[in-house]
C-alpha positions in Angstrom: 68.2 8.6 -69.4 68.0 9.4 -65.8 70.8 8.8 -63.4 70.8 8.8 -59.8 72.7 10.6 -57.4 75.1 7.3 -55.7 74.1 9.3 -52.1 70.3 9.1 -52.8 70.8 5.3 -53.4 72.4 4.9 -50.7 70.1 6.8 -48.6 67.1 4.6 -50.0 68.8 1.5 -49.4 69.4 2.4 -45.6 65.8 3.8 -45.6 64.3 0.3 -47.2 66.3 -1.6 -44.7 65.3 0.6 -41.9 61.9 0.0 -42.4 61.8 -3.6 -43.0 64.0 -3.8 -39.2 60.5 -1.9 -37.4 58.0 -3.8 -39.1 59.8 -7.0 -38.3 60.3 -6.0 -34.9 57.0 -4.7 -34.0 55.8 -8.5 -35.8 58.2 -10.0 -33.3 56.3 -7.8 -30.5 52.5 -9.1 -31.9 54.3 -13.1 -32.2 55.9 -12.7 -28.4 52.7 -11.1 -27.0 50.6 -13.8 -28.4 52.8 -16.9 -27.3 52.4 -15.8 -23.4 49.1 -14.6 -23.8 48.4 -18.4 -24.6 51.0 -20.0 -22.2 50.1 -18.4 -19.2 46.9 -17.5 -17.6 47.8 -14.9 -15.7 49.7 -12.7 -18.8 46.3 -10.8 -19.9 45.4 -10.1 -16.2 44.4 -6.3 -16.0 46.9 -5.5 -13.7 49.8 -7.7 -15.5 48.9 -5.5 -18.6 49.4 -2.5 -16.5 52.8 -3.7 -15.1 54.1 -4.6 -18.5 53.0 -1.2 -19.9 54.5 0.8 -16.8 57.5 -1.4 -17.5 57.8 -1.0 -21.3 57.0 2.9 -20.9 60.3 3.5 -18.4 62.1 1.5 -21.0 61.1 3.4 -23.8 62.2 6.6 -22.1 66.0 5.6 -21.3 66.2 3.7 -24.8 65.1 6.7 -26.6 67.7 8.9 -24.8 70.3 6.2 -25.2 69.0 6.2 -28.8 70.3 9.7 -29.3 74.0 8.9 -28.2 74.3 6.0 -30.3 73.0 7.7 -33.7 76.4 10.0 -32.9 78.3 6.4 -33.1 78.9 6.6 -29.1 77.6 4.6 -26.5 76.2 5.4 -22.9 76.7 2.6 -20.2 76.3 5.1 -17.1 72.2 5.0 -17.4 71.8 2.8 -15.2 73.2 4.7 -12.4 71.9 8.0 -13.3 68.6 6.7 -13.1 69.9 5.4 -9.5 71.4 8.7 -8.4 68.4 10.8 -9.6 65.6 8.5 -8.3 67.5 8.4 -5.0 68.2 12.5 -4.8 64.6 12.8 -5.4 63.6 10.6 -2.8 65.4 12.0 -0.2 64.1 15.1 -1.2 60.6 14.5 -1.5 61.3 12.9 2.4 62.5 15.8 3.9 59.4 17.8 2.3 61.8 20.2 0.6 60.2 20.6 -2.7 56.8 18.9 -4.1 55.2 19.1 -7.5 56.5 20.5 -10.3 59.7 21.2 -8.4 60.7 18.0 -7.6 59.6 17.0 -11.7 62.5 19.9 -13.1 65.1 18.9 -10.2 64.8 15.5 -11.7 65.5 17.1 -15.1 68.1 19.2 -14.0 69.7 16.3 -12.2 69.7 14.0 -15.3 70.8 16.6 -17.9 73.9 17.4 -15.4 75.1 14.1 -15.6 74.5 13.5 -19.3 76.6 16.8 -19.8 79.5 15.6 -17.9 79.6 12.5 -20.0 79.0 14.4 -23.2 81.8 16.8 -22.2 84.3 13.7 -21.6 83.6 12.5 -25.2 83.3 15.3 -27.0 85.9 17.8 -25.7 88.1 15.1 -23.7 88.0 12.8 -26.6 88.1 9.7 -23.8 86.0 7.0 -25.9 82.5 6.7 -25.2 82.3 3.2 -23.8 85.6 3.9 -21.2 84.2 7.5 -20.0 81.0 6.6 -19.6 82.1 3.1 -18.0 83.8 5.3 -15.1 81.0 7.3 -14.5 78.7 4.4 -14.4 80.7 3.3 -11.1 81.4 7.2 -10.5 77.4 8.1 -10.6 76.9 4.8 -8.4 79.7 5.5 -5.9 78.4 8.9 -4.9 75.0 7.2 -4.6 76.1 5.0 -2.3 77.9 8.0 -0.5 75.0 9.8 -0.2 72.6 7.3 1.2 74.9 5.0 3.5 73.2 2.6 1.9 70.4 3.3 3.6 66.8 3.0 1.9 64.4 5.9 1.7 60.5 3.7 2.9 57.6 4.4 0.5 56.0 5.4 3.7 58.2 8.9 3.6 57.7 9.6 0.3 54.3 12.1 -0.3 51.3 10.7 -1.4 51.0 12.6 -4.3 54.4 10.7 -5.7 53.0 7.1 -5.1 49.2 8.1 -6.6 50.6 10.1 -9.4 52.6 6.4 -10.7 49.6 4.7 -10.5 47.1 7.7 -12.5 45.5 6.5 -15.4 44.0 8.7 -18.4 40.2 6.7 -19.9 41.8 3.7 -18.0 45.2 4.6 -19.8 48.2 4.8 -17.6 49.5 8.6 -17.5 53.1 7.1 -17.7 52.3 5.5 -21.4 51.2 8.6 -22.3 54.1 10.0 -21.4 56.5 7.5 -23.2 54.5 7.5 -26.4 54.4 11.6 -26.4 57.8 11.7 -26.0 58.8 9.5 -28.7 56.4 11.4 -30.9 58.2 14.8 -30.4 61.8 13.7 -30.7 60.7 11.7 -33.3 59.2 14.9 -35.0 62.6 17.0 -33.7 65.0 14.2 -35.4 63.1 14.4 -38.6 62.3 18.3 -38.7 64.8 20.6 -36.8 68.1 21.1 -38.7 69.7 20.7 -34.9 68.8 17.5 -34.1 69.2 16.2 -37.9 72.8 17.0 -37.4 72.8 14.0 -34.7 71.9 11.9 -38.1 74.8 13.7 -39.8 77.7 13.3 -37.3 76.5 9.6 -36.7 76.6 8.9 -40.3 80.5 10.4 -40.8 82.0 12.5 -38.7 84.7 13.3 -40.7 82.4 14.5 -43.6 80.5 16.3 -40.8 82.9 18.2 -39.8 83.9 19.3 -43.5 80.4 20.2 -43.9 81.0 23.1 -41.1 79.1 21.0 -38.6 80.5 21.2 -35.3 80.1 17.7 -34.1 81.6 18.0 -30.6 78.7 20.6 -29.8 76.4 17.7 -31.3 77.7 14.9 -29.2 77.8 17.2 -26.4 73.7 17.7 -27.2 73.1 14.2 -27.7 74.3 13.1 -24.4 72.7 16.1 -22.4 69.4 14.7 -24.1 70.1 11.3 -23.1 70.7 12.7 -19.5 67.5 14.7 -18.9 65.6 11.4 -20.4 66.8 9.0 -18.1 66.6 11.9 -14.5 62.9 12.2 -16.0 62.9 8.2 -15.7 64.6 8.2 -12.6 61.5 10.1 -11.0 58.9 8.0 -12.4 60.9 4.8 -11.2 61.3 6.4 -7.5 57.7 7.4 -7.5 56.9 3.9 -8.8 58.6 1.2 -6.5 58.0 3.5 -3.5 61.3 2.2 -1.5 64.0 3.9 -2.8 67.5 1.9 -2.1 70.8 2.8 -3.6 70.8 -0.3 -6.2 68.0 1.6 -8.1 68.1 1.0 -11.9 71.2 -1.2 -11.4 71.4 -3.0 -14.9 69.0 -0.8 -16.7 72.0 0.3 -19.3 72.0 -3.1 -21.0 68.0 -2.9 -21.3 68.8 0.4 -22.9 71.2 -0.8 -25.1 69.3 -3.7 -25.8 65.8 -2.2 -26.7 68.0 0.4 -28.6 69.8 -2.1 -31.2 67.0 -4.5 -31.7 64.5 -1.2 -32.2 67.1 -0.8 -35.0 69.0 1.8 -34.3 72.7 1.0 -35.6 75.2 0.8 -33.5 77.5 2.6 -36.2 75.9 5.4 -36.2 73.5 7.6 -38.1 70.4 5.3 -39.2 67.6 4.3 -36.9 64.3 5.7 -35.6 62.7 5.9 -32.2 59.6 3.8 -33.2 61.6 0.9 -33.9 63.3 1.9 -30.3 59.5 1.7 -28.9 58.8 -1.9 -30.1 62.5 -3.1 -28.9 61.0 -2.0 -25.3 57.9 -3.7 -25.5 59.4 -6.6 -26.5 62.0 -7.0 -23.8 59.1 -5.6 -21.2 57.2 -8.4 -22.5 59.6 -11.1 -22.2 60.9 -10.1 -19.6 57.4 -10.3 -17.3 56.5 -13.6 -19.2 59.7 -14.9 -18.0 58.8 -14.2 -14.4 55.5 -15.5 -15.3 56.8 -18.8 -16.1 58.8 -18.8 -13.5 62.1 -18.8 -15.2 65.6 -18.3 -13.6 66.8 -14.6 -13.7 70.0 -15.3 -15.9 67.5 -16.3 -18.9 66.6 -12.8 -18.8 70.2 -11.9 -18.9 70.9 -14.3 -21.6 67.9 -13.0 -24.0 68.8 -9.9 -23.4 72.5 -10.2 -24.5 71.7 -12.4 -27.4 69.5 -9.7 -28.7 72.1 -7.3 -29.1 74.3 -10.1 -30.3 71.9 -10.4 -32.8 71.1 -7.0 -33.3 74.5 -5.7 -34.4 75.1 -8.7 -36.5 72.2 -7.8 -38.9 73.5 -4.1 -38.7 76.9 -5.9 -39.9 75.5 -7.5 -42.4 73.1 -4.3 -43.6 75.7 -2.1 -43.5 78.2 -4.5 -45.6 75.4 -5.0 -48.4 75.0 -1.2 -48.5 78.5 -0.3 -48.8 78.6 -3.4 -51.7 76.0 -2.2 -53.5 77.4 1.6 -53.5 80.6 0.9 -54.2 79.3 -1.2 -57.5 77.0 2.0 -58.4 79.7 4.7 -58.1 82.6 2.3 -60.1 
């Protein structure tokens, strides 16, 4: 008689579960998209489509490097203003003409992976906790923001032409940015499944303790995780800046619970260590969706605050409840 390893149970189990949370949620997606399509006239309009994808794209970026700090079992509030910071540096320097081009592109990088490192270095070598470090740099990131512009805007009119176009290109009538969002999910997707280095974030999210005596060294993990989630959101911080064209020092304020939102109901569990980036992709579209269907309709703004809130109410509930029934059912197999 065969008998199962109680690790490769458990591993299917999460894996089962996993997979039923993405179908459901790109279902959920198909549902939404149909219900406005019908209730408003407007929703199908070519250049609605475009907004929601531009929208949803942007998303998907900053939930997919938020994605990587949560499968370590951390958190990352600060997105928000490193989008804000980034957008605005890049601004100011695409004003004054000092770079263009590619250069402007890697500064945005370089910018973003920065900040991500300082957060990562708080957590994993200042062992501060995730949500109070990255809480101080989220006013930290905003204050020197402010600092910098004197709350003065930077007019789409200063910015080069090249930046406002390049939002608004389009691949066979596809907008470049989706491209971008859905290649980029693609190879980190490919990196999380493939490359022992990036399954280690799996690993440490999953137990650090057993991770570390596996000979993993989960600080230098962490540390990886949030200098990913960094270079993601300076990346999304230039397409924003290149995409609203006036660049004031609020930018992205309130993106990191849209993050953390399209991150929990993509599936991704907020314990750590199970979750995929596709699931992370439909949780975007979905609050991209409502969220334009909302305006749409002509809704107040806090419904779009209460949605999203209830979602990740939601959201870690069912990872409650998964996790509980997993840990059940393994505890039965091993006794």
């Amino acid at each position: 008689m065969r008998t199962e390893k109680p690790g490769s149970i458990r591993e299917r189990i999460s894996q089962n579960a996993l997979q039923f949370r993405v179908v459901s949620v790109f279902f959920s997606f198909v549902v939404l998209f149909a219900l406005f399509a019908f209730s408003s006239k407007n929703f199908l309009n070519v250049q609605n489509v475009k907004v929601i994808a531009f929208n949803a794209s942007l998303l998907i970026i900053v939930a997919s490097g938020e994605a990587f700090v949560v499968l370590t079992r951390n958190l990352d509030v600060s997105v928000g203003s490193i989008i804000g910071l980034t957008g605005y540096l890049i601004a100011k320097t695409a004003a004054a003409h000092l770079f263009g081009g590619v250069e402007l592109i890697l500064m945005a990088l370089l910018i973003g992976a920065i900040l991500g490192a300082l957060n990562g270095l708080a957590v994993a070598y200042g062992r501060v906790p995730s949500i109070v470090a990255t809480l101080g740099t989220l006013s930290i990131y905003r204050g020197i923001t402010y600092i910098i512009g004197h709350g003065i805007e930077v007019p789409s009119g200063a910015l080069p032409r090249w930046m406002i176009r390049g939002a608004d290109a389009t691949v066979l009538g596809v907008p470049f940015v989706v491209i971008i969002a859905v290649f980029i999910v693609a190879l980190l997707t490919y990196l999380l499944r493939n490359v022992p280095l990036f399954r280690r974030i799996y690993a440490v999210g999953s137990s650090p303790a057993a991770a570390v005596s596996y000979g993993l060294r989960s600080n230098r993990v962490v540390l990886l995780a949030y200098i990913m989630c960094g270079t993601l959101v300076g990346l999304a911080g230039f397409l924003y800046a290149s995409r609203v064209g006036t660049i004031t020092v609020n930018l992205g304020r309130d993106w990191e619970m849209m993050a953390l939102a399209a991150v929990v109901l993509g599936g991704v569990s907020t314990m750590g260590g199970s979750g995929n980036l596709v699931g992370v992709l439909f949780g975007a579209m979905i609050l991209s969706t409502i969220d334009n269907g909302l305006v749409l309709a002509g809704a107040p703004e806090f419904w779009r605050m209460f949605i999203q809130g209830s979602a990740i109410v939601a959201a870690i509930t069912v990872d409650a409840l998964i996790e509980r029934r997993i840990r059940s059912v393994f505890s039965h197999r091993k006794a």
